[in-house]
TORPA-337754 format. One record per residue (C-alpha): y negated, x, z; residue number from 1; residue in three letters. Coordinates in steps of 0.001 Angstrom, whole numbers. Layout:
@y:Y x:X z:Z resi:NUM resn:Ala
...
This chain:
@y:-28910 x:88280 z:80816 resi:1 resn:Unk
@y:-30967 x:90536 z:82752 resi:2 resn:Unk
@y:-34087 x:92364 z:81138 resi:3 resn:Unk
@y:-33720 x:95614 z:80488 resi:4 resn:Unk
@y:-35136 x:98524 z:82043 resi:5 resn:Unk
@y:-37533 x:99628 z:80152 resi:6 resn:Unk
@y:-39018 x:95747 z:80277 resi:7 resn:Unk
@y:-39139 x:96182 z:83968 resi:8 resn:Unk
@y:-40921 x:99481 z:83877 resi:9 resn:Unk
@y:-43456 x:98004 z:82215 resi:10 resn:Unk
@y:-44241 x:95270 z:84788 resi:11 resn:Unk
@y:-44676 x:98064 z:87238 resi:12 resn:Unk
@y:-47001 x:100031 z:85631 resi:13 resn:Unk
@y:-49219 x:97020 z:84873 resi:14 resn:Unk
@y:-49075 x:95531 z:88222 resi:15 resn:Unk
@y:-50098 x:99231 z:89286 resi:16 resn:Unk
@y:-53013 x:99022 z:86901 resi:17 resn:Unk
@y:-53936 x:95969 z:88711 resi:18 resn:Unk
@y:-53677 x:96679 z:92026 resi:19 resn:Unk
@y:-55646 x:99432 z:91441 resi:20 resn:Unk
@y:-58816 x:98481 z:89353 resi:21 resn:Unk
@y:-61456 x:97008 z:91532 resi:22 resn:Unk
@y:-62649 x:93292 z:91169 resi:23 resn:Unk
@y:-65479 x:93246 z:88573 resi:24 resn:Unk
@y:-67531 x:90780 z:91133 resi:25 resn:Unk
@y:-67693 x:93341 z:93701 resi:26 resn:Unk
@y:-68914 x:96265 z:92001 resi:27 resn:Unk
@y:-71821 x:94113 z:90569 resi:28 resn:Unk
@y:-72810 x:93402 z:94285 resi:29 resn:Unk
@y:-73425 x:96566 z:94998 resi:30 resn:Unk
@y:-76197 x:98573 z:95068 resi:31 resn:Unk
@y:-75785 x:102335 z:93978 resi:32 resn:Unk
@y:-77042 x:104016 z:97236 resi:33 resn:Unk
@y:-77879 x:107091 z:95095 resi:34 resn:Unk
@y:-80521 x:104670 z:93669 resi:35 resn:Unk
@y:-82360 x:103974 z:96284 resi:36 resn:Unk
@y:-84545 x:106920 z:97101 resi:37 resn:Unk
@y:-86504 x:107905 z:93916 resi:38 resn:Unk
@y:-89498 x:109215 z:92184 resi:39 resn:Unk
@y:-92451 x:107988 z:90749 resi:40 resn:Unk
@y:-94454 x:110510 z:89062 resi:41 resn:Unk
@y:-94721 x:113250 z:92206 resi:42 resn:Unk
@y:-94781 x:110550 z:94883 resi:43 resn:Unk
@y:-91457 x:110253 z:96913 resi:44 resn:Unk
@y:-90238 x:106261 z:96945 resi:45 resn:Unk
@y:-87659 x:105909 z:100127 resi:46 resn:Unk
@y:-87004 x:103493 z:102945 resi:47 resn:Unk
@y:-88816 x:101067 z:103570 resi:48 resn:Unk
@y:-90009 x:101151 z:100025 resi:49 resn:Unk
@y:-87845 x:100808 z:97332 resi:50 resn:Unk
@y:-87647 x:100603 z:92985 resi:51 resn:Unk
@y:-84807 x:98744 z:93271 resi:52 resn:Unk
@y:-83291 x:95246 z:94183 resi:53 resn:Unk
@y:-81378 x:95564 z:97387 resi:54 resn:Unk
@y:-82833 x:98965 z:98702 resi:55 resn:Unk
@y:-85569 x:99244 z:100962 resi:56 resn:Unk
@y:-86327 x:96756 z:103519 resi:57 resn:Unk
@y:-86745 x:92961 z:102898 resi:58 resn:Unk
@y:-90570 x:92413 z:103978 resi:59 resn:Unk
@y:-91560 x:94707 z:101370 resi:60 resn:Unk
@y:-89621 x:93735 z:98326 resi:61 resn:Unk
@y:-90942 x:93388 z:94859 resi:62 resn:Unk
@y:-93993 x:95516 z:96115 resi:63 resn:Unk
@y:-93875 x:98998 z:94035 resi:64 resn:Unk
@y:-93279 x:99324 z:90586 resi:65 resn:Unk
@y:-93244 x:102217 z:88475 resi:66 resn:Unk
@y:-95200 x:102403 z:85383 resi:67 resn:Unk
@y:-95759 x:104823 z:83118 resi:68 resn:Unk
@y:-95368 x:107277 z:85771 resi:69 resn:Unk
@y:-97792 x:105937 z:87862 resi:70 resn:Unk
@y:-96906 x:103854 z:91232 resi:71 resn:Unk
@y:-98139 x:100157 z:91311 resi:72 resn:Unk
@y:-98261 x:98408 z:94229 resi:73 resn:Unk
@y:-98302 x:94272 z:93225 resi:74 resn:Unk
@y:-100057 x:91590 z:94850 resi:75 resn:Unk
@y:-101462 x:87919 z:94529 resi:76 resn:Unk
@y:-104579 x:89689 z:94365 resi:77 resn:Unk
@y:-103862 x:91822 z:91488 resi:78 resn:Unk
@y:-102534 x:95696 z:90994 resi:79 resn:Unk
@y:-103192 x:98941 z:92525 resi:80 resn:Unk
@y:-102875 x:102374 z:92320 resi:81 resn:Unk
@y:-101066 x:104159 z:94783 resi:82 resn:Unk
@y:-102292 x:107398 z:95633 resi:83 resn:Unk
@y:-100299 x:108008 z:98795 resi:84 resn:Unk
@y:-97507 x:107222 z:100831 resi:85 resn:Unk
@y:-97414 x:109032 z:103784 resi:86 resn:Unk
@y:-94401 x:108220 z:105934 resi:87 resn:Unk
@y:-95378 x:109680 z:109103 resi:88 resn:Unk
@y:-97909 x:107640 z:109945 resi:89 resn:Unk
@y:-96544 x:104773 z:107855 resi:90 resn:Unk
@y:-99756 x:104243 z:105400 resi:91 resn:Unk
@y:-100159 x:104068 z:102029 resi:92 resn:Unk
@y:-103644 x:104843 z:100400 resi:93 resn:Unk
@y:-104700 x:102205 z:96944 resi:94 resn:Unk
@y:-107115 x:102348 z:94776 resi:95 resn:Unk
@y:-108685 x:99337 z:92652 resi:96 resn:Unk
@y:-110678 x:100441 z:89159 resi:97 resn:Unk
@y:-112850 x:97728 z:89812 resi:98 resn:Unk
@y:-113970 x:98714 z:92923 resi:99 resn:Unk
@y:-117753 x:99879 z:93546 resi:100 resn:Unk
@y:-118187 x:103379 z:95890 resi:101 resn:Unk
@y:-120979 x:105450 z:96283 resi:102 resn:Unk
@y:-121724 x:107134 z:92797 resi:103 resn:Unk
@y:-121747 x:103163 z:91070 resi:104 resn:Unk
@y:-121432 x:99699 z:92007 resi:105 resn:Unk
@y:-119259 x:97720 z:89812 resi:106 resn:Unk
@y:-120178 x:94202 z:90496 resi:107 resn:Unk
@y:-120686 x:90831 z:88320 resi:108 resn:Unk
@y:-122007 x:87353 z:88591 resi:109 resn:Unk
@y:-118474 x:86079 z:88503 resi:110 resn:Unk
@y:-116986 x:88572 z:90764 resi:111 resn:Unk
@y:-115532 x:91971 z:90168 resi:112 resn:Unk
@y:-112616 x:93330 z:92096 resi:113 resn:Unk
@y:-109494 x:92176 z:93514 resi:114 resn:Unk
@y:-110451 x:92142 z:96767 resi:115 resn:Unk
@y:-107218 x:92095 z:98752 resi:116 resn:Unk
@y:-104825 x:89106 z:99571 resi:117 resn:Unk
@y:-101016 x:89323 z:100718 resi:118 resn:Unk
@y:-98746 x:86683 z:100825 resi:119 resn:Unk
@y:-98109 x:84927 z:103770 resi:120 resn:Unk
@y:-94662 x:86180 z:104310 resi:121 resn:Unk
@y:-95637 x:89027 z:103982 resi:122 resn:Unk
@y:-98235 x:89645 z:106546 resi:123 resn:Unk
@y:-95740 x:90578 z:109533 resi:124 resn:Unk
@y:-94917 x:93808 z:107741 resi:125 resn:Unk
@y:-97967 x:94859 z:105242 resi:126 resn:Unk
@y:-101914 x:94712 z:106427 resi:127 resn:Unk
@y:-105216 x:96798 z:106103 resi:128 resn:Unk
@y:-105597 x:99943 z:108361 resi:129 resn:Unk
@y:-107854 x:98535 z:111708 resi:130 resn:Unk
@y:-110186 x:101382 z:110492 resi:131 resn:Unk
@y:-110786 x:100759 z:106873 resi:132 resn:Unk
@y:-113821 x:98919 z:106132 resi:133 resn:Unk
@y:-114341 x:96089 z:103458 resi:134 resn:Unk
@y:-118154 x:95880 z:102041 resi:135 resn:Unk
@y:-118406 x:93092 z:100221 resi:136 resn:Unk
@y:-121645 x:93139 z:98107 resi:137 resn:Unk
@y:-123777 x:90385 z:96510 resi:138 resn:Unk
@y:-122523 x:87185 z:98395 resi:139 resn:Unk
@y:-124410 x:83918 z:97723 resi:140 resn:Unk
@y:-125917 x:82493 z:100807 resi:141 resn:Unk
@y:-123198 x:79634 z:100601 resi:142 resn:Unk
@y:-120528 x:82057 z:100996 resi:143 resn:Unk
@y:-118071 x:81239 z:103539 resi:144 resn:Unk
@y:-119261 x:84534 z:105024 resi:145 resn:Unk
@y:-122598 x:83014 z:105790 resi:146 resn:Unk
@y:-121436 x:79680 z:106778 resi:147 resn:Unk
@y:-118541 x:80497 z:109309 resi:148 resn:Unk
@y:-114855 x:81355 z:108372 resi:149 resn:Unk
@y:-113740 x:78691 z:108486 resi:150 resn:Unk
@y:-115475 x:77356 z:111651 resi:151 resn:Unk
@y:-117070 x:79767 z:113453 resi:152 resn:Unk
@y:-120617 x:82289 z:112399 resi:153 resn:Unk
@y:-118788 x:85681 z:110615 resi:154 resn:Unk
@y:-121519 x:88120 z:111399 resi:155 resn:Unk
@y:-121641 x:91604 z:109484 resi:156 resn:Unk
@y:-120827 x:94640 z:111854 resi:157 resn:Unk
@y:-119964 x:98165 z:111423 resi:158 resn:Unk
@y:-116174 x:98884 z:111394 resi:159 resn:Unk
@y:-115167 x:102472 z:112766 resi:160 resn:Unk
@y:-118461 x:103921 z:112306 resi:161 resn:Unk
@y:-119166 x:102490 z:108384 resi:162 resn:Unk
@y:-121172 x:100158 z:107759 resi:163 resn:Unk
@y:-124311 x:98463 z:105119 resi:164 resn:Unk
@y:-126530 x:100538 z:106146 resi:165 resn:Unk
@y:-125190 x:103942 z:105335 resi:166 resn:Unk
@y:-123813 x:102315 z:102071 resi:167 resn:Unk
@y:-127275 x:100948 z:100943 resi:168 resn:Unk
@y:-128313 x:104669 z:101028 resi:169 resn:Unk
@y:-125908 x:105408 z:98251 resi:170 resn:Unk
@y:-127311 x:106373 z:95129 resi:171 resn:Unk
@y:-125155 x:103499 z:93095 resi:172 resn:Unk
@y:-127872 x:101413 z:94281 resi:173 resn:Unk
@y:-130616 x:103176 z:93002 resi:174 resn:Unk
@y:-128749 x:103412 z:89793 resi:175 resn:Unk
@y:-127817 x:99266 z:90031 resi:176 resn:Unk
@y:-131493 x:98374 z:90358 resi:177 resn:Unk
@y:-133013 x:100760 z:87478 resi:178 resn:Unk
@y:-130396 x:99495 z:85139 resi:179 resn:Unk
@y:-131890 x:95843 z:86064 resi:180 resn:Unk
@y:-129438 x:94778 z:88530 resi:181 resn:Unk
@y:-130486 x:91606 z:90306 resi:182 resn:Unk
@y:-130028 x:90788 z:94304 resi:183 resn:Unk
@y:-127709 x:88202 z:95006 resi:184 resn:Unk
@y:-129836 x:84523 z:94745 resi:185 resn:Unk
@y:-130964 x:83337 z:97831 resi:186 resn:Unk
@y:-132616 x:79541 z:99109 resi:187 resn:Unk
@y:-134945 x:78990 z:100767 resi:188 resn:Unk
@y:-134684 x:80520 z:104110 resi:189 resn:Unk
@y:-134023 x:83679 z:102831 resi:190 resn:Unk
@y:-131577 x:86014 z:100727 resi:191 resn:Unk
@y:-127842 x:86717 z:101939 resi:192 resn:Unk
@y:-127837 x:90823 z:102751 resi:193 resn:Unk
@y:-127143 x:92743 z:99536 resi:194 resn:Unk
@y:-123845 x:94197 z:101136 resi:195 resn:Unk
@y:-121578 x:92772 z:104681 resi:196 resn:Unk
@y:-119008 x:95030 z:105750 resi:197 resn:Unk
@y:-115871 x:93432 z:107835 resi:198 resn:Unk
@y:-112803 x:94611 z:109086 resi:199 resn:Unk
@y:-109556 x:92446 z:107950 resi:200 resn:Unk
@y:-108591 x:91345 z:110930 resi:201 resn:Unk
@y:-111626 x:89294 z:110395 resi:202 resn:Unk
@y:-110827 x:87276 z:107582 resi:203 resn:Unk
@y:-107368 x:88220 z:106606 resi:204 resn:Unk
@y:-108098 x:87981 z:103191 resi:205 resn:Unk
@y:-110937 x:89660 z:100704 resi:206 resn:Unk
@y:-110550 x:87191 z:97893 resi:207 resn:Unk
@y:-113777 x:88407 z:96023 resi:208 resn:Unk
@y:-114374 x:85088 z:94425 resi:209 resn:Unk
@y:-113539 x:82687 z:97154 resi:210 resn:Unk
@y:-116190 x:84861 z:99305 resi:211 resn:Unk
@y:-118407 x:84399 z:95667 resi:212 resn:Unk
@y:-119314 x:87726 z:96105 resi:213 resn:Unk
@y:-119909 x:89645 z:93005 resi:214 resn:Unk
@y:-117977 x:92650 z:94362 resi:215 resn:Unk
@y:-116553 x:95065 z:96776 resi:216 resn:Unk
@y:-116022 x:98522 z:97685 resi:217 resn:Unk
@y:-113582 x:99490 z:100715 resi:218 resn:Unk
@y:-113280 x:103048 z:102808 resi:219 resn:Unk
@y:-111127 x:103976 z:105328 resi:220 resn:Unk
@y:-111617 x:106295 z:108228 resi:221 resn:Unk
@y:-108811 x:108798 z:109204 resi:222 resn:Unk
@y:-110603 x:110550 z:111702 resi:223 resn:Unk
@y:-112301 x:109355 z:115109 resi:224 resn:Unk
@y:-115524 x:111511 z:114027 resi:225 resn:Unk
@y:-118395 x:109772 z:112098 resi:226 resn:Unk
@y:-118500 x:111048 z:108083 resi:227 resn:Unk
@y:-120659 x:113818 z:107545 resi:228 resn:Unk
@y:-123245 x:113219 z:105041 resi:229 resn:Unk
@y:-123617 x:109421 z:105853 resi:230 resn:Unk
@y:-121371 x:107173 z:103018 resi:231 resn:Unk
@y:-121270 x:109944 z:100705 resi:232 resn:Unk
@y:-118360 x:111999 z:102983 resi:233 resn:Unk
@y:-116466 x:108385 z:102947 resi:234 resn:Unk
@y:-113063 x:108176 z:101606 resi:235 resn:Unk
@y:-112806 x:105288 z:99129 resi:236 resn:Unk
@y:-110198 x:102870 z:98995 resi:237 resn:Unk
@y:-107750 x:100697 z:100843 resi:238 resn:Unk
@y:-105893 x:102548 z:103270 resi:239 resn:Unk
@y:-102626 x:100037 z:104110 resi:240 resn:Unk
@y:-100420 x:99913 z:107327 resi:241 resn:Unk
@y:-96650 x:99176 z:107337 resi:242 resn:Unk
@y:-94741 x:97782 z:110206 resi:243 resn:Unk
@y:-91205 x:96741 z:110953 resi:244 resn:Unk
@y:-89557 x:95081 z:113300 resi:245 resn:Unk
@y:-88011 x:97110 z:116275 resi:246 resn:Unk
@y:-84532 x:95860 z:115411 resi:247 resn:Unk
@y:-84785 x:97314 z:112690 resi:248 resn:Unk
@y:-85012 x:101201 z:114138 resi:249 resn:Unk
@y:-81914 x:100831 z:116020 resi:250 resn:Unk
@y:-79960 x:99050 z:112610 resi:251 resn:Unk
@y:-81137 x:101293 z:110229 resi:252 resn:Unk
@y:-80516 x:104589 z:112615 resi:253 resn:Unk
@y:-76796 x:103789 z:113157 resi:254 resn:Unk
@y:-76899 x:102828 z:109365 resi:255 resn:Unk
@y:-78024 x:106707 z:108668 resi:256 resn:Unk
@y:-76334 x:108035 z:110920 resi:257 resn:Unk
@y:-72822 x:106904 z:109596 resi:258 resn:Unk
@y:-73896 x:108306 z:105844 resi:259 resn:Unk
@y:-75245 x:104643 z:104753 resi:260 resn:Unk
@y:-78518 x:104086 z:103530 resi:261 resn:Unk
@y:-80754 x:101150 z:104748 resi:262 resn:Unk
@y:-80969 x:98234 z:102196 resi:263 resn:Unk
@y:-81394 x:94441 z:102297 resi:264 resn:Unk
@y:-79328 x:91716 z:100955 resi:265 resn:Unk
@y:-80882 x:90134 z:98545 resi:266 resn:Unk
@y:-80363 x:86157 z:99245 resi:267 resn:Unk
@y:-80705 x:86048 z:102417 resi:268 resn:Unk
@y:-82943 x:89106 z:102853 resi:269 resn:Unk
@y:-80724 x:90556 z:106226 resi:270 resn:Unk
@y:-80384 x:93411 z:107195 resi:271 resn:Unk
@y:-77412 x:95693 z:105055 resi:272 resn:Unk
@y:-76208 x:98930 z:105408 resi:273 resn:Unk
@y:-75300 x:100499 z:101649 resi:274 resn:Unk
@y:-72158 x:102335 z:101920 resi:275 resn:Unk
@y:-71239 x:103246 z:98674 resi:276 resn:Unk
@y:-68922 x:101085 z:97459 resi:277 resn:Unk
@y:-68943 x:98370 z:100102 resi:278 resn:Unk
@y:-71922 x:97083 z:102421 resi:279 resn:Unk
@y:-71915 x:96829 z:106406 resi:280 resn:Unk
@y:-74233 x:94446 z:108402 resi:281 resn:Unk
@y:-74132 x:97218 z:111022 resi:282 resn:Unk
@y:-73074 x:100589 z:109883 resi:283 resn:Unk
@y:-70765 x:102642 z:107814 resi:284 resn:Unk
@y:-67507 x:103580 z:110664 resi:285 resn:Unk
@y:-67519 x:99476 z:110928 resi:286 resn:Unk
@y:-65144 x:98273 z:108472 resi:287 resn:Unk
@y:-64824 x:94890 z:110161 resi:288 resn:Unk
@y:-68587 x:94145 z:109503 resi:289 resn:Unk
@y:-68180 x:94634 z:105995 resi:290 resn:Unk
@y:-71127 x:92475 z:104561 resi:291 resn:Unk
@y:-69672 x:88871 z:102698 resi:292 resn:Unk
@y:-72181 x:89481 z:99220 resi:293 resn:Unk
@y:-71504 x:92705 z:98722 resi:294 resn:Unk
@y:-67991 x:94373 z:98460 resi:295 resn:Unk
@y:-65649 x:92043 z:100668 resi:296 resn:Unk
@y:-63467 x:94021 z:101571 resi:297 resn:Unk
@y:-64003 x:98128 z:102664 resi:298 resn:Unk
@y:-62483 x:100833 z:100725 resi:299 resn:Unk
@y:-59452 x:101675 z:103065 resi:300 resn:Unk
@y:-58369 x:97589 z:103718 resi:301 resn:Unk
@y:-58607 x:97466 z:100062 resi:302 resn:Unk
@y:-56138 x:100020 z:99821 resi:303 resn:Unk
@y:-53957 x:98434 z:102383 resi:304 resn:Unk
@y:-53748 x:95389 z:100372 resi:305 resn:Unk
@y:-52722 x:97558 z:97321 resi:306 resn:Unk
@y:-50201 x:99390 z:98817 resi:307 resn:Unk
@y:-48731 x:96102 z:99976 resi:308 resn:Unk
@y:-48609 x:93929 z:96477 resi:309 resn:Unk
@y:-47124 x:97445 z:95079 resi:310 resn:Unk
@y:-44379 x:97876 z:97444 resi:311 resn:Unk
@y:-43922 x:93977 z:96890 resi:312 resn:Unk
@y:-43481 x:95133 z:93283 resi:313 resn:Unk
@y:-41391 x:97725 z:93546 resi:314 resn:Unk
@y:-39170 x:95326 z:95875 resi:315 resn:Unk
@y:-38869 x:92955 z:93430 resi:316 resn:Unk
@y:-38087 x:95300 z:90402 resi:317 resn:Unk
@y:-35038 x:96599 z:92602 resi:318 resn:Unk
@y:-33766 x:93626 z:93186 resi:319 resn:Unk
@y:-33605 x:92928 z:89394 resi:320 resn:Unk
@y:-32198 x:96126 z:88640 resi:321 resn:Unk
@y:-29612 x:95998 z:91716 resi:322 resn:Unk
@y:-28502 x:92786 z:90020 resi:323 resn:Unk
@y:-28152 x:93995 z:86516 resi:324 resn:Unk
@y:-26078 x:96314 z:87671 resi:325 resn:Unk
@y:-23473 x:94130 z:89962 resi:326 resn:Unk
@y:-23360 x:91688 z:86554 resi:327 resn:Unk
């Protein structure tokens, strides 16, 4: 006995239901592209930067954070305020609470600061601006500063027109020393210098108390004119350079260009173009690159393949009901 129609209408509609509803594993690939460009307080968070898993670009994941408003940047060395991201000259501008400047000197035995350390990984994409200046203050003579880093004599030098000796001018310092503040302990040759300013490139890493310093203050120049008004007219605070690689440009161009935004996948940390509903690992008009951990298969082959199990269905239900009726 056949199955009556009304049995076989049913089928239909639920292999329609099925056919059309999505695969739950693929949407939870995805990353909404309308995420990926966002606010923190009234700074602007877009490519290469991201809020998100799976936006921005790969060398600077897990980077910025938003809390309370207020944009974190993260490292091994601890957390900092970012004041600035300016996109045109690809900088960002931090600032560290524990950091001495001109109007007081924040410094202790045990070290004060975070200094500044990335991660090795890291370093390709993310580094201090050439011009921005770390003074590192109260450094025991058997700092590695003093004693070559690692094997050669680390001298203390100016860096884009700041250096010690406009800083010891400051009047933090006459503050520090009628409040009791000690210099740093000497031996016997002779105390360390109260304050050695040096570039990154230098050391690669401030860690304040691996340097046992007792703390730090940093400025950055944005201008190839000296400061007026000596280290007073400084600008305080770490002033950070992004880079990318040029593959990168030409990816993430064609990626924008075909209504994608840029994004990264997030085992293997390539390249992906975020196209809604499906990702490309070159660009939105290329359905054939369609990007194996995210969405498998692009929006119109996934229609294909609906249309085809659906027809398949609706061949099959005629067949049953073309029979019924011969019988």
């Amino acid at each position: 006995m056949a199955p009556p129609r009304s049995c076989l209408l049913a089928a239909l509609l639920i292999l329609w239901a099925c056919t059309m509803a999505p695969p739950a594993s693929v949407a939870a690939a995805n990353v909404p592209i309308t995420t990926c460009r966002s606010f923190c307080g009234n700074i602007t968070v877009d490519y290469p930067f991201a809020l998100h898993p799976g936006c921005g670009h790969a060398g600077l994941r897990d980077l910025l954070f938003c809390i309370n408003g207020a944009l974190m940047l993260h490292l091994p060395s601890g957390s900092y305020r970012v004041l600035d991201v300016d996109y045109a000259y690809r900088g960002l501008t931090l600032h560290d609470p524990a950091m001495s400047d001109c109007r007081a000197l924040d410094r202790t035995p045990a070290g004060r600061g975070n200094g500044f350390v990335l991660e090795q990984w890291r370093e390709p994409y993310l580094s201090p601006d050439p011009d921005n200046a770390f003074l590192l203050l109260g450094c025991r003579a058997t700092s590695p500063l003093f004693q070559g880093f690692p094997d050669r004599h680390l001298p203390c030098r100016n860096v884009s027109g700041m250096g010690c000796g406009d800083y010891l001018a400051c009047p933090a310092w006459d503050d520090f020393y009628a409040d009791g503040g000690r210099r740093a302990p000497g031996d016997a040759a002779g105390a360390p210098p109260e304050c050695c300013a040096v570039p990154w490139a230098a050391i690669r890493a401030v860690n304040v108390s691996r340097l046992e310093c007792e703390g730090y203050s940093s400025a950055y120049s944005l201008a190839p004119v000296r400061a007026a008004g000596g280290a007073a007219g400084w600008a305080y605070g770490i002033r950070v350079l992004w880079t990318l690689p040029e593959s990168n440009r030409g990816f993430c161009g064609a990626c924008r260009a075909t209504g994608g935004v840029c994004g990264h996948e997030m085992e293997s940390h390539a390249d992906l173009c975020l196209c809604g509903d499906w990702n490309s690992t070159s660009n939105c008009d290329s359905s054939a690159d369609a990007a194996q951990s995210g969405a498998t298969t692009p929006p119109r082959a996934a229609d294909a393949l609906r249309w085809a199990v659906l027809t398949s269905g609706l061949t099959s239900v005629w067949w049953r009901a073309s029979r019924s009726n011969l019988w």
